[in-house]
C-alpha positions in Angstrom: -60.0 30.6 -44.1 -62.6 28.9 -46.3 -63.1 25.4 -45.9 -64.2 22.8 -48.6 -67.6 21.2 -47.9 -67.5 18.5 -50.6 -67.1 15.0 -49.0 -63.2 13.4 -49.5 -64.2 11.1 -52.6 -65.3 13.8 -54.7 -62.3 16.0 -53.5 -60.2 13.0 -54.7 -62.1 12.1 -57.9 -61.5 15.8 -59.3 -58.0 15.4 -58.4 -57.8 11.9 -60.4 -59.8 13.6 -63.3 -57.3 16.4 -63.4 -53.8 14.4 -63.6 -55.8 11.8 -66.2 -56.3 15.1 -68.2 -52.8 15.9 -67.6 -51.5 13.1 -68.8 -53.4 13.2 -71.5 -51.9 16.2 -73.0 -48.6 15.3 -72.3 -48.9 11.8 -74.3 -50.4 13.8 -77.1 -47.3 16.4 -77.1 -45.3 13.5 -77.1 -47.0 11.8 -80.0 -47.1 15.6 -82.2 -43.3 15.4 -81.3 -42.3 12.2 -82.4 -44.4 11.9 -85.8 -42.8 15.9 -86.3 -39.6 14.2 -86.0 -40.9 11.5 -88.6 -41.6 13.6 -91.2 -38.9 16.3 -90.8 -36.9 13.0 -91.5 -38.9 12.1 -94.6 -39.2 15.7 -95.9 -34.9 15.6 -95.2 -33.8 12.7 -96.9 -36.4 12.1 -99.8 -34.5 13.2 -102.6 -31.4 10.6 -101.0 -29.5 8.6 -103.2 -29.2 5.9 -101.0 -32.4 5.1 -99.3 -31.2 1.4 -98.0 -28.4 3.4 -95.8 -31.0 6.0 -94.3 -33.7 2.4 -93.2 -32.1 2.5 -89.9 -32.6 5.7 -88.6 -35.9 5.5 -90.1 -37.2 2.4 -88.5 -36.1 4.1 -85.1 -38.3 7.0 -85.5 -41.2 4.6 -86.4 -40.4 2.5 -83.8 -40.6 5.7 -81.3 -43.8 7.1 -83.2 -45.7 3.8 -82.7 -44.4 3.6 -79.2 -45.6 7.4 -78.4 -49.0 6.4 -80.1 -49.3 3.1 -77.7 -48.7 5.0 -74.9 -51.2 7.7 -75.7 -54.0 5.5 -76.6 -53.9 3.3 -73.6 -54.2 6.8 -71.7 -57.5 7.7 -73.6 -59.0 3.8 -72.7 -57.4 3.9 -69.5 -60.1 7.4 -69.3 -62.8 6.0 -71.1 -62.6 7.1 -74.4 -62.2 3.6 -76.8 -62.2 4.9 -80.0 -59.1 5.5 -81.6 -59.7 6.2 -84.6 -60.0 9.9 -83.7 -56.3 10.5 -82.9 -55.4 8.7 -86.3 -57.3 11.1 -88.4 -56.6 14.0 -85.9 -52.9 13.6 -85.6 -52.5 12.6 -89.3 -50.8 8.8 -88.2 -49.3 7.0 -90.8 -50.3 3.2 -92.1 -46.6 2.3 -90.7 -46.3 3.7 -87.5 -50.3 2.5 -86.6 -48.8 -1.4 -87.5 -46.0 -1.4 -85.2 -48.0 0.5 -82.3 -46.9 -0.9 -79.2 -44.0 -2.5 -80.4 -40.9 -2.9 -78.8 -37.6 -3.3 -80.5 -35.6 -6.3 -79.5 -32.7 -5.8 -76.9 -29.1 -6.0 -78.0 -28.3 -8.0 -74.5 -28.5 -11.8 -75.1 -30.6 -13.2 -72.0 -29.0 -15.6 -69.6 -30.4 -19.2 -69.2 
């Protein structure tokens, strides 16, 4: 049976490297999912003849794009890379869901005192 000669730390920084990479990918799967949902929505309900009624469901898919897109970037600084303006451009992310990046909608549950 072979046996590793690299010391511990670089055994465990490859590790590290590999589940940062990991996560990565799966915040970015989750971001292509949620702005797919976003504009299947659109592309559904453009032609809608009332456009106040459909806001709601709307505003939730924004809200969960911009969360997806919060999540994902803090990944990529969290590795290093600061720029974000890639995965904008990249992923195609609207003016609306960039502004409420990180956002969190209110709870319905009034808070004791």
């Amino acid at each position: 049976m072979p046996r590793d000669l690299r010391p511990p730390v670089d055994i465990l920084h490859y590790e590290i490297v590999q589940e940062q990479a990991s996560a990565l990918g799966r915040m970015g799967r989750t971001l292509e999912q949620a702005l797919a949902r976003l504009r299947e929505f659109d592309a559904a309900h453009e032609s809608s003849e009332n456009p106040a009624a459909m806001q709601p469901a709307r505003r939730k898919l924004v809200m969960e794009a911009g969360q997806a897109l919060w999540m994902f970037v803090v990944q990529r600084e969290a590795t290093g890379l600061r720029d974000s303006r890639h995965i904008m451009r990249t992923y195609n992310v609207p003016a609306e869901v960039q502004h409420c990046m990180g956002l969190t909608p209110p709870t319905s549950k009034p808070i004791s005192k």
